[in-house]
C-alpha positions as CSV (number, residue, x, y, z in Angstrom):
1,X,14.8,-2.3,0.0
2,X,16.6,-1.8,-3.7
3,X,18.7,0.6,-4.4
4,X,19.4,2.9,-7.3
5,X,23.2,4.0,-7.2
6,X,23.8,7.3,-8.9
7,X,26.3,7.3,-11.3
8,X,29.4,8.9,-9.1
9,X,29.0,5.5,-7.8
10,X,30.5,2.7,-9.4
11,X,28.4,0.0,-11.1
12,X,30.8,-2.9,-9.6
13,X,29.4,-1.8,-6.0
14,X,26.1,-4.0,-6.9
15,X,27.1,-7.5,-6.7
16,X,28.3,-7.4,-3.0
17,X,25.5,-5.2,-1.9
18,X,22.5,-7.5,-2.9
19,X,22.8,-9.9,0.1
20,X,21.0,-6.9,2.0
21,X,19.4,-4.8,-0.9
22,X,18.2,-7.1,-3.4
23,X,17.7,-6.0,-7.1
24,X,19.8,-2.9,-6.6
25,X,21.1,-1.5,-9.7
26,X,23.3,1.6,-10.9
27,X,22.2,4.0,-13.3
28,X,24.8,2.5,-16.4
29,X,23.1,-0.9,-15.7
30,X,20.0,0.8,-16.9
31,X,20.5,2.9,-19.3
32,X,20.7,6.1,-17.9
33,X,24.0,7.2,-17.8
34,X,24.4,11.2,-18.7
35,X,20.6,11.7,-17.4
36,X,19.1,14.3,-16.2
37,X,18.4,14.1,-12.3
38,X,14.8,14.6,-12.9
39,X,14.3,11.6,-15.2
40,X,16.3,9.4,-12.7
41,X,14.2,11.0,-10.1
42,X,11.3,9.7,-11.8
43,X,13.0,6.1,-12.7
44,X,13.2,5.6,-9.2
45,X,9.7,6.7,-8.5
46,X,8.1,4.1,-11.0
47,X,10.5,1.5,-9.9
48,X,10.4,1.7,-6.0
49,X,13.7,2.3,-5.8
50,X,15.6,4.4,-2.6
51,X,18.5,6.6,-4.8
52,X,21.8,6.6,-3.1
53,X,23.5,9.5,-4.1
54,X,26.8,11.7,-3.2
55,X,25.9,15.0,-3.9
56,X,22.4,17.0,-3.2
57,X,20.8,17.5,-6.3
58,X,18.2,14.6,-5.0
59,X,17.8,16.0,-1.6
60,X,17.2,19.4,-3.1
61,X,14.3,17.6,-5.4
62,X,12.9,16.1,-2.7
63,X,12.9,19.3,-0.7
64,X,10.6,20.6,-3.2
65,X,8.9,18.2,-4.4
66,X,8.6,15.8,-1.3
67,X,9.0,12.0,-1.5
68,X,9.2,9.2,-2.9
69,X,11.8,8.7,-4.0
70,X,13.7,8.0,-0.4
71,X,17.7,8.3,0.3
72,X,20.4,7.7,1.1
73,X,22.9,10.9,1.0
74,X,26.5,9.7,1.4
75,X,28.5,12.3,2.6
76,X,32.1,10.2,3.3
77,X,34.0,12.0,0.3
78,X,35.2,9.9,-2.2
79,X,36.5,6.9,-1.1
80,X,37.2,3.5,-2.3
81,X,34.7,1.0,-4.1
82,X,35.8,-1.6,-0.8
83,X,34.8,1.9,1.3
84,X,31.6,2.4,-0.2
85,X,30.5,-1.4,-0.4
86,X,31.5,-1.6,3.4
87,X,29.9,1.9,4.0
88,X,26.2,0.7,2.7
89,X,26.6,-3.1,4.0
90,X,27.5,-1.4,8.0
91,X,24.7,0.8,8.1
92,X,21.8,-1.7,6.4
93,X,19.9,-1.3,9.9
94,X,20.1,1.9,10.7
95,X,19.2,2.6,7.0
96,X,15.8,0.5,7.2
97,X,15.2,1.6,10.6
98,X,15.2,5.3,9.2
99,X,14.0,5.0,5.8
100,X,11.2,2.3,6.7
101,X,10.2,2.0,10.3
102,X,10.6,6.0,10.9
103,X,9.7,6.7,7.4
104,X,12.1,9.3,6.8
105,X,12.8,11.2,3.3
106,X,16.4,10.8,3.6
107,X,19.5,9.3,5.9
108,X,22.7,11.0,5.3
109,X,25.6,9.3,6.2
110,X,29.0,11.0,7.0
């Protein structure tokens, strides 16, 4: 499973994350920083990529327009890039299990 951080989420999160998410990127390692949600949307779509996200402009996409794109909806607050990394690298089974095996839309973590 790769992931697709959304920009709220910093960029230096990637190296220690692909161990368990291989070719997981963030949206200023590709080029779309200051994008509109739909185009990301769409990114992650074409690329096969589960969007991990803070906020619920995906979710509320998705509501209408269904899935793909899966993800993951961290609701923790803002915490620390250590917080975050540990956050995503804890829950890596319970994340497959839900967004693969179970093939939910979306696992929101709080």
């Amino acid at each position: 499973m790769k992931l697709l951080l959304d920009e709220n989420l910093s960029r230096r999160i990637v190296p220690f994350i692909l161990g368990c998410y291989p070719e997981s990127t963030q949206i200023a390692l590709i080029g779309l920083e200051n994008t509109d949600d739909k185009v990301i949307r769409a990114y992650a779509i074409d690329n096969g990529y589960v969007i991990v996200t803070q906020d619920a402009d995906f979710y509320d996409m998705n509501m209408i327009y269904g899935q793909p794109p899966k993800l993951i909806w961290l609701k923790t607050g803002n915490q620390s890039k250590a917080a975050t990394i540990k956050t995503l690298l804890d829950n890596h089974q319970i994340i497959e299990q839900s967004l693969v095996a179970e093939d939910l839309d979306c696992i929101e973590i709080i």
